[in-house]
Structure formats: C-alpha cells, structure tokens
C-alpha positions in Angstrom: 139.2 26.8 -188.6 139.6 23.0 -188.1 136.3 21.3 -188.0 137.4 19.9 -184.4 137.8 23.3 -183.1 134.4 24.1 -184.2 133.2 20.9 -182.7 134.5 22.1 -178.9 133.4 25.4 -179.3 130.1 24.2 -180.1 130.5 22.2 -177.3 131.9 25.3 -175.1 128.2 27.1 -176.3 126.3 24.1 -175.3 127.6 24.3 -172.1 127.5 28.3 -171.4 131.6 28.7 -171.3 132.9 31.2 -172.9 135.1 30.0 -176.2 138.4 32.3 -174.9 138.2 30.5 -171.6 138.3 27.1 -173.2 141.2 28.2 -175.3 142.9 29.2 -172.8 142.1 25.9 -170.9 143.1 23.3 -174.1 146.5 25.6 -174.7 147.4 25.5 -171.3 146.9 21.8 -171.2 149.0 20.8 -174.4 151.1 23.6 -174.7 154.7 22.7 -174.2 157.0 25.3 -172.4 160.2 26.1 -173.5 162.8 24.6 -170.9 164.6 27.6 -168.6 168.7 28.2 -169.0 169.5 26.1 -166.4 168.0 23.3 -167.9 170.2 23.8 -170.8 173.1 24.2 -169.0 172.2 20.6 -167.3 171.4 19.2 -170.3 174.8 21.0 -172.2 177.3 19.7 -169.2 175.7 16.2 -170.1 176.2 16.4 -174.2 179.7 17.5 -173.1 180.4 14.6 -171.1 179.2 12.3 -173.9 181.1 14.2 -176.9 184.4 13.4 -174.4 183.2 10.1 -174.0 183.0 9.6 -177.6 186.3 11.1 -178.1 187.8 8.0 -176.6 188.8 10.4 -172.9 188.2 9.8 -169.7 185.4 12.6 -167.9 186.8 15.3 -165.8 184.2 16.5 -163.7 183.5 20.1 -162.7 185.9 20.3 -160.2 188.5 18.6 -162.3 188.7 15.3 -161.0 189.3 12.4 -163.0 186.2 9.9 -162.9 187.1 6.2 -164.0 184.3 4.3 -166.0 182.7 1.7 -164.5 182.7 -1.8 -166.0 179.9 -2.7 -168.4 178.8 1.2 -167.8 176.2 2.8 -170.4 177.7 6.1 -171.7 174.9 8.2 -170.8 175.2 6.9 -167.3 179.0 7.9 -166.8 177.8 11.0 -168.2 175.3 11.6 -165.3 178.0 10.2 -162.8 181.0 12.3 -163.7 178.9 15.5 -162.6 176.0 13.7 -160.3 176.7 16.4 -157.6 176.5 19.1 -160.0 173.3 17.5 -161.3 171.1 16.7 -158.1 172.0 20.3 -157.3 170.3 22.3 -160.1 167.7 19.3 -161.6 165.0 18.3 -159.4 162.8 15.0 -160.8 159.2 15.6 -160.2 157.6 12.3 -158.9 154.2 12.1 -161.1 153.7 8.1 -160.8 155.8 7.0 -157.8 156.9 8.4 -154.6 160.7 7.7 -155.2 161.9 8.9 -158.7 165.4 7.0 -160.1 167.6 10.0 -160.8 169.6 8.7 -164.2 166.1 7.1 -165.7 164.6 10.4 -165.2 167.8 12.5 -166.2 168.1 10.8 -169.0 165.0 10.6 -170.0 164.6 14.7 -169.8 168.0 14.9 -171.8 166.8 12.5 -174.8 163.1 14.3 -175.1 164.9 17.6 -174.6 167.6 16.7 -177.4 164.8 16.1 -179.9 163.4 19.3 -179.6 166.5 21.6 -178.5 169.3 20.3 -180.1 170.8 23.6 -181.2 170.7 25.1 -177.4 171.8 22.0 -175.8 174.6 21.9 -178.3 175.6 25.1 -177.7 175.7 25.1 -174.2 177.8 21.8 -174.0 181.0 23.8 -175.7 181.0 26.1 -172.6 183.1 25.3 -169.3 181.4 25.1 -166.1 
C-alpha cells in the first residue's frame, strides 16, 4: 500500500469516516470515464474529415455537399465546419468557467485529449460513413 494511501486513511480514522467511503469519494473524484459511442462517432467523423483533408480533397459533409475552405482556415476548424450541424446536434459543451462556451475551442479541445487516450476507437470509427 502507498504510504500516501496510508496517510488518508489515517486521516479517514482520525476523523470517524469509514476508509470504503473515502475510496469511493477519491475514485470518484479522479477517476476518468471512458467516453460513450457517440462520442466516438463525433470524434471519428472529425479524424475523417482531417485524414480527407490531408489527402489533398475537399470535405463532403454528411449530406454530401461540397464545403469550400476558408482562406487562412486551420484544418481542424474545417473539420468542425464541414459537419457543424451534425456536430451541435449530438455534442453538447458543458460551460464549467463561462456562461457562453466557443463551440470549435471546446470541440477541439475534447477531440485532441480524447485522441491521446482513444486513439484506436477514434480511428476506427472515422473509416465508417455516416
């Protein structure tokens, strides 16, 4: 047992709580859920859009319509653009900070943490047509 552990259990006695509730308290704190399928099929539809982009093509978006790039445009941006619809449908920022959330910061911010950790689902939900 870590000698940290032992530390807040001590701490847990000293206080009269019992050492399962305080588990439970510290792993529901810092435990990290694993993200639900639809968040992999957001995330996958954006990997898709950025392989294409890559590729040297032009982004079709789900209902097959060309979208143009924008001037000076980041790729990751386009990405979000090309399927915005489809995105603001199924991903929903949650406002921690500020009462007004901007939708690409916090899309993309969820794609690049999510790509660390995931990269096999996200990958292999961006070969799949939607």
């Amino acid at each position: 047992m870590n000698k940290d552990w032992k530390k807040v259990l001590k701490l847990a006695k000293e206080l009269k709580y019992n050492p399962n509730d305080v588990y439970n308290i510290v792993r529901g704190h810092y435990y990290h859920k694993h993200p639900n399928y639809l968040t992999f099929i957001v995330l996958g539809l954006i990997k898709k859009n950025l392989t294409t982009i890559e590729s040297g093509k032009e982004i079709r978006n789900t209902e097959g319509i060309t979208i143009k790039r924008k001037k000076g445009e980041e790729d990751i941006h386009y990405a979000i653009r090309a399927d915005e619809h489809f995105f603001r449908e199924y991903y929903k920022p949650k406002p921690i900070f500020r009462e007004k959330v901007d939708f690409y910061k916090s899309l993309t911010r969820k794609y690049k943490d999510a790509y660390k950790k995931y990269p096999r689902e996200i990958n292999s939900h961006s070969k799949t047509d939607y």
